[in-house]
N, C-alpha and C positions, 0 to 999 in steps of 0.2 A: 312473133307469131308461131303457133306452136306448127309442125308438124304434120300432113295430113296423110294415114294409110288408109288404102281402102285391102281390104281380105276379099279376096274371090276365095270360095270353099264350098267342100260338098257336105262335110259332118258339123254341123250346128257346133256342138261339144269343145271344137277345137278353139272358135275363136271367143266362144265365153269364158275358158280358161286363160286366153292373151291377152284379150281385150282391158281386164285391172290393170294389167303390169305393165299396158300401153298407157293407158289412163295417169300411172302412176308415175311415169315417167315422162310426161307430160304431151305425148301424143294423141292426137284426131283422128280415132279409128272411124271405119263404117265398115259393116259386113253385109256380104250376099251370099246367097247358097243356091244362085243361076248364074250358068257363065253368059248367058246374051247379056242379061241388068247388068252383071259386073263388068262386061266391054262400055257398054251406055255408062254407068255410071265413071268408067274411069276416062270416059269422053267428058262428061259434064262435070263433074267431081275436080279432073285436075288433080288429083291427089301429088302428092311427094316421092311414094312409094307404093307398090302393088305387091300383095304377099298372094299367092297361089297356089292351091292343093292343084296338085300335075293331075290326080285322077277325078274326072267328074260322071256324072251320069249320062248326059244331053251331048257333052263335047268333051273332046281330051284335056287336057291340061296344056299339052302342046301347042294345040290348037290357039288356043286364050293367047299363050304366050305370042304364036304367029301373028294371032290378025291386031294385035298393042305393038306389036314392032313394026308392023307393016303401015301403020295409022302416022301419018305425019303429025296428028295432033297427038298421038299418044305414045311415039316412039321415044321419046328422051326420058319419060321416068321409067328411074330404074324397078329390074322385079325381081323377087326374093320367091323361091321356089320350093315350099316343104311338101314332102312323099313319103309314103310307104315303100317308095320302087325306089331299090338300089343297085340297081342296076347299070352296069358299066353303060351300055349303049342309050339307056335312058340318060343318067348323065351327062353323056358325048353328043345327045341328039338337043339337048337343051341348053347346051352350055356354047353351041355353036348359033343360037338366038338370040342370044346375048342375054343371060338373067347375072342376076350380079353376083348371088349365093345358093347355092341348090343345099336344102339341110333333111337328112333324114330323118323321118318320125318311126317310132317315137322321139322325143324330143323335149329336152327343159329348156322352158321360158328361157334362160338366160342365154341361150346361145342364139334363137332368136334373135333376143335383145342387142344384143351383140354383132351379131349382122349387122343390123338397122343400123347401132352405134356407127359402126364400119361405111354406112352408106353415107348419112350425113356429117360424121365428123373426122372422115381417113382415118391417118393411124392413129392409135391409141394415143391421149395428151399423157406428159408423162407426172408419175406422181409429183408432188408439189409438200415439200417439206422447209420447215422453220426453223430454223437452226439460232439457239440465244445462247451468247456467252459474252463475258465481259473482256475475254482476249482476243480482240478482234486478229491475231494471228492465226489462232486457231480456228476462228469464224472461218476465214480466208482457205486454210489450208483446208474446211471439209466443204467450203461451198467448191471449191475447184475437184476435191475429187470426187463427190457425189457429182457435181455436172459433169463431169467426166465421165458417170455410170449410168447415165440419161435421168437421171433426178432435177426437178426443175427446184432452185433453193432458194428461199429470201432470209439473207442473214439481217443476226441484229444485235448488236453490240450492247446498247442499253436496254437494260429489262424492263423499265419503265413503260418502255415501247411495245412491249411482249404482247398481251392481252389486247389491245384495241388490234395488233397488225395480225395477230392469229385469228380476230373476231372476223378482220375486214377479209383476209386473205381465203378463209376455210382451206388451210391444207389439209393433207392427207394425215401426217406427222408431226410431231415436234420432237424437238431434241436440246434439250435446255442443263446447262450446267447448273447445280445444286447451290453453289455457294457465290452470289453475287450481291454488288453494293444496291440499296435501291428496291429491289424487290427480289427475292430469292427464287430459285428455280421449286423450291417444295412450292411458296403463294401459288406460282404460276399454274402450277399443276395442281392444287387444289381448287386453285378458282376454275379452272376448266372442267373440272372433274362435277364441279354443283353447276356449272353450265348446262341445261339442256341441249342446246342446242352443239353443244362442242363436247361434250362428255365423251363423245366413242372416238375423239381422235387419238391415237396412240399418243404416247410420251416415254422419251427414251431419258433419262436424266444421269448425268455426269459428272462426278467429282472423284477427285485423289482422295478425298476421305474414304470413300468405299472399301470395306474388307473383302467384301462377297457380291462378286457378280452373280446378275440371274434375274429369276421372275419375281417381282414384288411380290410382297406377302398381299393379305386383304387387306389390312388395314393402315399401309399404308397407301399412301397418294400414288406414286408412278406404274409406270407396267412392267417398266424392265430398267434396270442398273446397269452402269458400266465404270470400269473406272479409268481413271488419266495416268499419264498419258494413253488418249486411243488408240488401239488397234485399228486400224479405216477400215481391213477389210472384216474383222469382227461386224465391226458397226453394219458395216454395206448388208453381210448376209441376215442380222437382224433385223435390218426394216427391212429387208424385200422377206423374209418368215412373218413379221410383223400385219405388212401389209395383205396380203395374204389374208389371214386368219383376223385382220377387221372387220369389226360388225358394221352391219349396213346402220343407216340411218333414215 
């Protein structure tokens, strides 16, 4: 079941600009621009989460926050608190209310989003990369030190295997060696690449034949080269560059 926030606010403007990127990310927004409807409503609402501009017209921001905390019905959801006031004692006087994130506006979407991410799913999960090679020593020796760097890994010996467990898995990465029996690491990464759906996942591809590390050209298949034997900590700092500078999907 998706999600439900309700926005208490006093500028229309703010939550038409959140409200897609809540949409989009698969959240049940509703908004108000009265803080009495927006108590009523997060009475009967129940929402998940309460986002609220501190300053209103009719009642403080403060205030909102006081009489939802004070509400045995409405004291356990958490509230996310954006403002123009940046102010220390503003901060010190709300944060002792218990809101869960106070973010100053102006403000992009994403750090928002990012709260919210923060409210319902703790810390950050960690990226999720697919490691293919036909030496399962090697497989072994970078699934232990990528987990070791808070990388979550699914290794995979046969490349056969590659394309349905990257389909089923959606990682973040892949990292497939070049020259294997069965299906080659270039198929792997071309079939990905005419993938829509899996096109924007990186691919790091690896073989001893390489003369020149670096960024693939256009026209070929992967995004970046490396050669063998690896470097780990080479590798480690270009997928955390990598991931980074991934496009969204």
């Amino acid at each position: 079941m998706s999600k439900r926030i309700l926005i208490i606010e006093e500028k229309e403007g703010y939550s038409q600009g959140l409200l897609p990127a809540l949409n989009e990310h698969g959240y049940l927004a509703l908004t108000v621009n009265d803080p009495v409807t927006g108590i009523r409503q997060a009475e009967e609402f129940k929402p998940d989460l309460v986002i609220i501009d501190l300053v209103h017209p009719s009642d403080s921001g403060f205030a909102i926050v006081e009489r939802l905390k004070l509400s045995e019905e409405t004291r356990p959801i958490p509230i996310i608190v954006v403002s123009g006031s940046g102010f220390p004692e503003d901060k010190k006087r709300i944060s002792q209310v218990g809101v869960v994130a106070f973010i100053e506006r102006p403000t992009d979407n994403k750090f928002i989003l990012e709260a919210i991410r923060k409210v319902f799913h703790g810390k950050k999960s960690a990226a999720k990369i697919v490691v293919v090679d036909d030496d399962p020593i090697l497989v072994r020796l970078l699934q232990a030190r990528l987990s070791a760097n808070g990388f979550e890994v699914i290794p995979i010996t046969n490349s056969e295997e590659a394309l349905k467990t990257i389909a089923t898995e959606d990682p973040d990465l892949v990292i497939t060696d070049i020259i294997m029996p069965n299906v080659s690491g270039w198929k792997i990464t071309q079939e990905l690449k005419s993938n829509e759906a899996l096109k924007n996942i990186p691919v790091i591809l690896l073989s001893s034949l390489i003369e020149k590390e670096g960024k693939a050209e256009r026209h070929e298949v992967g995004d970046y080269f490396l050669s063998k034997p690896v470097m780990v900590e080479k590798l480690i700092a270009k997928i955390n560059d990598m991931l980074k500078t991934k496009p969204s999907t």
